[in-house]
C-alpha positions in Angstrom: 10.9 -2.3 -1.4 10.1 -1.8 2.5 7.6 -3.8 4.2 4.4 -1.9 4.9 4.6 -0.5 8.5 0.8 -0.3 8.5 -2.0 -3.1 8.2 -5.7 -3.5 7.6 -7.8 -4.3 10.5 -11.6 -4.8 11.3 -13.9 -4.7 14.1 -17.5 -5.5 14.4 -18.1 -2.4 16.0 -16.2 0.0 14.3 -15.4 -1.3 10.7 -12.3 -1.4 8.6 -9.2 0.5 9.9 -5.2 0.8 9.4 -3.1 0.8 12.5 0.9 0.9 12.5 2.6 -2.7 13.1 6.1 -0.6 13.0 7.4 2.4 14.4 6.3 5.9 12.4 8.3 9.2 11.8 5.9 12.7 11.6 5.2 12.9 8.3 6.3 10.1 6.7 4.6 8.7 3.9 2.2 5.4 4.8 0.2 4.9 1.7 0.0 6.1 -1.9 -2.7 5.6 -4.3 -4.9 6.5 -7.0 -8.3 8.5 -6.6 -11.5 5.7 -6.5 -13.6 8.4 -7.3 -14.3 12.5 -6.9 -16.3 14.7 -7.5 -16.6 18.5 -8.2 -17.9 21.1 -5.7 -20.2 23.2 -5.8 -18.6 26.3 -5.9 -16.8 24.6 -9.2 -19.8 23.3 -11.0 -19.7 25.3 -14.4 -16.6 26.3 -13.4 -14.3 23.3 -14.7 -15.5 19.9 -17.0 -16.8 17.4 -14.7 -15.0 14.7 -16.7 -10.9 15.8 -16.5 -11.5 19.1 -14.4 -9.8 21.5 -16.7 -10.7 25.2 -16.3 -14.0 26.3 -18.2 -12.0 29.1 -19.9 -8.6 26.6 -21.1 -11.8 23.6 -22.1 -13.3 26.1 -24.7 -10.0 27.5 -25.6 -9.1 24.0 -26.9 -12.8 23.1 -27.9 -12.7 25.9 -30.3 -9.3 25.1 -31.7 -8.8 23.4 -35.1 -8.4 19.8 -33.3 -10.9 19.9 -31.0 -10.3 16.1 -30.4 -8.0 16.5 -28.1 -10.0 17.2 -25.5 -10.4 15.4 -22.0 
């Protein structure tokens, strides 16, 4: 595994930060990692479940299926 080419930093005037400690190509990839949180917009309220985001259509297509346990 590489070293990271990037490390956390904090000022008292601006807060917590990541700056590069190695030289960076466009585009490569720095950091990869799970969501904390999210959220659903509002032009998708009612539109998908709020819990796994499925589509409102495929959600009741399983909901009304025989094993409707499988669900989020």
């Amino acid at each position: 595994m590489e070293p990271l080419k990037v490390e956390k930093f904090t000022t008292a005037d601006r807060g917590n930060g990541l700056r590069a400690v190695a030289a960076l190509r466009p585009g490569e990839l720095l950091l990869r990692s799970d969501p904390l949180a999210y959220t659903v917009c509002k032009g998708s309220r009612g539109v998908v479940c709020d819990h796994c985001l499925i589509g409102k259509e495929a959600w009741e297509a399983v909901w009304l299926s025989p094993e409707p346990e499988n669900i989020c």
